[in-house]
PLY file of the C-alpha trace (Angstrom):
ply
format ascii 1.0
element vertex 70
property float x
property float y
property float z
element edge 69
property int vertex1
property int vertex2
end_header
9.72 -6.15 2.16
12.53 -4.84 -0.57
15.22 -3.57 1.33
16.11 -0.31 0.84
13.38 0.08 -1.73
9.75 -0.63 0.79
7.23 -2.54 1.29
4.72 -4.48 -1.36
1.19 -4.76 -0.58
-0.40 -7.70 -1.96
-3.02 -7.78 -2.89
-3.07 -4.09 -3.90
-5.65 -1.92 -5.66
-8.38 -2.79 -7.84
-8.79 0.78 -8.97
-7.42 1.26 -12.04
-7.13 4.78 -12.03
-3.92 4.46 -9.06
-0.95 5.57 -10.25
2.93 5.83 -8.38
3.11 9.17 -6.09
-0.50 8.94 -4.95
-1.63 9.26 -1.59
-3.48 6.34 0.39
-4.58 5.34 3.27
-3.87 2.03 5.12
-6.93 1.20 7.63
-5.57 -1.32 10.18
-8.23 -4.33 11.58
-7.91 -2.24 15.11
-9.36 0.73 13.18
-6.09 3.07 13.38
-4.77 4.56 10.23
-2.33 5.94 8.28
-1.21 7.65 5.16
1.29 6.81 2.36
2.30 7.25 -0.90
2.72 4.78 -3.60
5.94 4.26 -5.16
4.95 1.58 -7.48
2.46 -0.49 -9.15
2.87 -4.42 -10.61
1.57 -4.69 -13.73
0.05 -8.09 -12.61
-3.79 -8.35 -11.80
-3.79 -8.04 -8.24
-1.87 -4.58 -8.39
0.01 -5.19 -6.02
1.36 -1.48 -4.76
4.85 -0.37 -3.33
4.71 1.96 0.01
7.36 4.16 1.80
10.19 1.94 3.13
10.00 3.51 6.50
6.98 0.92 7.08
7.55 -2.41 7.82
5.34 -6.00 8.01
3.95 -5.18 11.61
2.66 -1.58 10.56
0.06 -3.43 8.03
-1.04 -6.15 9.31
-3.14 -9.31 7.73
-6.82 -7.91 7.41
-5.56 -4.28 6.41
-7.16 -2.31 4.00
-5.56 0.24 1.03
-8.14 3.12 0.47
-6.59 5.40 -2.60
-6.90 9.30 -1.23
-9.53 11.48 -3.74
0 1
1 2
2 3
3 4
4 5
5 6
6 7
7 8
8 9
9 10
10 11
11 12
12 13
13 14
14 15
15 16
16 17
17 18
18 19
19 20
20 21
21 22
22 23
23 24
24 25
25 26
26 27
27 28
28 29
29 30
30 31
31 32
32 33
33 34
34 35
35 36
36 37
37 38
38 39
39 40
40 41
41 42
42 43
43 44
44 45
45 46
46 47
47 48
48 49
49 50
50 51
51 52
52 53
53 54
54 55
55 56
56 57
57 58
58 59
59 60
60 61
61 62
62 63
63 64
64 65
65 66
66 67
67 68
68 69
């Protein structure tokens, strides 16, 4: 968590083709989801990805998956 900035997913995205103001969707291990933009992307190989600061460590929780919105 970056205060006042969000939260950083890591690891992020594999797919390339993400960029910042895209919509995703974060699929919890209980099978509940929700949706989110991106706000930024490390340039590092994970990619990791920047979300809304509204959400905090206990909405994603270890096991979650990122699905990039077509």
């Amino acid at each position: 968590m970056i205060p006042g900035r969000g939260l950083i997913l890591v690891p992020g995205l594999r797919d390339k083709k993400a960029n910042i103001n895209d919509k995703i969707t974060i699929v919890r291990p209980d099978g509940s989801s929700m949706k989110t933009t991106i706000k930024g992307i490390t340039f590092n190989l994970n990619r990791d990805i920047l979300v809304d600061s509204n959400l905090t460590k206990g909405d994603v929780p270890i096991g979650s998956e990122v699905w990039l919105n077509p």
